[in-house]
N, C-alpha and C positions, 0 to 999 in steps of 0.2 A: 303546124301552120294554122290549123282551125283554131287551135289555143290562143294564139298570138290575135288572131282577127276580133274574135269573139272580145277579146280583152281592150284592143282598142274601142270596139263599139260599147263597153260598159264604160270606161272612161269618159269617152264622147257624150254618154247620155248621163255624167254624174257631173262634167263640168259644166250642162247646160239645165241642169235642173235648179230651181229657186225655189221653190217651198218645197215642206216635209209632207203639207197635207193641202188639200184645196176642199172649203166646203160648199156643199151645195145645199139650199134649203129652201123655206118660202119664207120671205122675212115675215111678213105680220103674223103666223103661226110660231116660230120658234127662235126668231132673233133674240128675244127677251127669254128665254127660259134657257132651253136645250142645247141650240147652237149658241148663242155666246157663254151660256155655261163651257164648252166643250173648247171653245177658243179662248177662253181664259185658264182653264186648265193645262189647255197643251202651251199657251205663251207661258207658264210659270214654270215649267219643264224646259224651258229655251226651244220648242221647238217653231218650226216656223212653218205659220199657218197664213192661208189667203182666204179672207173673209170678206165677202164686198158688205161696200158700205150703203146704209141706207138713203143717202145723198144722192147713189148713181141715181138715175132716171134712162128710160128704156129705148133706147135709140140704138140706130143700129150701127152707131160707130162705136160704142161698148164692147160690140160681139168679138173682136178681133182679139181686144184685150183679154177677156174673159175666157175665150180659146186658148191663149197663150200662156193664163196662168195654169191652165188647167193640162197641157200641156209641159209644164216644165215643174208638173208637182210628182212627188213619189207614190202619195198615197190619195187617192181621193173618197169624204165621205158623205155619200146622199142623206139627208135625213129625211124619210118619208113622212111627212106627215096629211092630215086629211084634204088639205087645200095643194095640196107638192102640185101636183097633175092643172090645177088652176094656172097655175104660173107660166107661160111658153117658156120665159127666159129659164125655169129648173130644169124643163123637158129639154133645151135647146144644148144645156149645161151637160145633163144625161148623155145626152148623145154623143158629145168630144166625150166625154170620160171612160164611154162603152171605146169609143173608136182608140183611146190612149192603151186600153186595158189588152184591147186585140193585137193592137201594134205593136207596142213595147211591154207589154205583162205590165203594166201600173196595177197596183192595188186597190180593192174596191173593196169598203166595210160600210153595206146600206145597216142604216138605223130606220129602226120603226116604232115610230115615235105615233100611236093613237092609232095604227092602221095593220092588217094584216097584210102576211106578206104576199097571200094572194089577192089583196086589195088592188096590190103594186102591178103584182103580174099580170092579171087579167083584167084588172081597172072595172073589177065588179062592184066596189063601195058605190056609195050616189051620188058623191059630189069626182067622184074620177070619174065615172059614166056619163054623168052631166059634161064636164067638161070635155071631154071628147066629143058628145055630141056638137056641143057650140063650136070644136073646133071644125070639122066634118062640113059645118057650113059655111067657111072661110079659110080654109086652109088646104094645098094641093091633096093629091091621095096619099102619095109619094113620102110626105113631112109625117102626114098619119101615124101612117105604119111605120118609119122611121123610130118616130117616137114609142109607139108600143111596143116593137119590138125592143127597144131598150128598157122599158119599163119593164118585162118581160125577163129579159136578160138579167137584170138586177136584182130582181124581184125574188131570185130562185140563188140566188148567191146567199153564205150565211152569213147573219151579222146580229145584232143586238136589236131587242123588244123591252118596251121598259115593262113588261108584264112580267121578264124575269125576276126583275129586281120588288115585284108589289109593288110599281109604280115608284119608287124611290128615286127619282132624278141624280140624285147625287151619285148613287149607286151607280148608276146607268153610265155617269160620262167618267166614271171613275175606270168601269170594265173600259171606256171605249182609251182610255188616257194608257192607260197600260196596254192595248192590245198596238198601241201606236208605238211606246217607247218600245216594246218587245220586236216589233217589225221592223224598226229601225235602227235595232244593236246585230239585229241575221245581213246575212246576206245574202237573202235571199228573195229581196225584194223584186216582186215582177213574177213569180214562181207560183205559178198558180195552182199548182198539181201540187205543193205540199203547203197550202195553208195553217198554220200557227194557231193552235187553239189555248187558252188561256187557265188549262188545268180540271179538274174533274168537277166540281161546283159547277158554275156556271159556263156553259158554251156558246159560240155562236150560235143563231139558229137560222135556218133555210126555211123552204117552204115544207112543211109537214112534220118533220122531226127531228128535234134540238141535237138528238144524241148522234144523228146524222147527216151531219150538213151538207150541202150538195156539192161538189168539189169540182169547179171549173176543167 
């Protein structure tokens, strides 16, 4: 009986999901490099990616939308970079993504694109400290720590550093192209206790050590 339930609820959540991947990033940082590198790779693969466009503008009748894609994607991937934490709408993005991953096991592959990853976790770089400050003085307590603990949470999952590759870009969204088709041929998407690592070279990396990622 638990067979049969369990089965209808993967159904349920496969005929209501619309992208393969949802990205998250800060556009004037990596829209032109890394993240549409990454979205044009995986479109040339067929797979299907939600990219917002740089047209949106920041109102709060977006958020609903932005939820929803983020919400009916399989895989979602942050791309940290040094301005991520600037942006409320990445941090606000974070947040549905942590809340997707809890709820239904979605996938989460952070990129660290210019920033360590305990930059991410404990917002010790100076422009994520800045930015928390300034938020600090206009924003609940509540949104805060919302947000850093997601930043936190992510921060400590393993994923890709373009440091592995000697800064190589290509390199980079090339590991993240294949970590995507590879998690989407299993089925084991949502499974977060046996994360997919992408063979003996190169690994994802977590916070502290490559060769031991931290495994949700």
């Amino acid at each position: 009986m638990e067979e049969v339930i369990n089965l209808h609820l993967k159904h349920a959540q496969e005929t209501c999901e619309l992208y393969d991947v949802f990205l998250s990033f800060r556009g004037e940082d990596t829209r032109n490099n890394i993240a549409g590198l990454v979205y044009r790779d995986l479109k040339r693969e067929g797979i299907k990616v939600y990219m917002d466009s740089p047209s949106l503008e920041g109102g709060e009748e977006i958020k609903p939308a932005l939820d929803e894609a983020i919400r009916r994607s399989k895989i979602s991937i942050p791309i940290f970079s040094e301005g991520y934490a600037e942006s409320k709408w990445c941090l606000r993005e974070l947040e549905e993504i942590v809340k997707c991953h809890r709820s239904n096991g979605q996938k989460i592959l952070p990129i660290f694109y210019g920033v360590e990853p305990t930059d991410v976790s404990h917002q010790t770089s100076r422009r994520y400290a800045r930015a928390f400050h300034r938020y600090s003085e206009k924003n609940e307590v509540q949104t805060i720590q919302n947000w850093k603990q997601s930043l936190n949470f992510v921060g400590g999952i393993a994923g890709y550093d373009l440091k592995q590759v000697n800064g190589n870009e290509s390199e980079l969204v090339q590991l993240i192209v294949d970590w995507v088709l590879k998690e989407l041929r299993t089925n084991r998407l949502g499974d977060a206790k046996n994360p997919i690592l992408l063979g003996d070279d190169i690994n994802p990396i977590g916070l502290g050590d490559a060769k031991n990622p931290i495994i949700l």
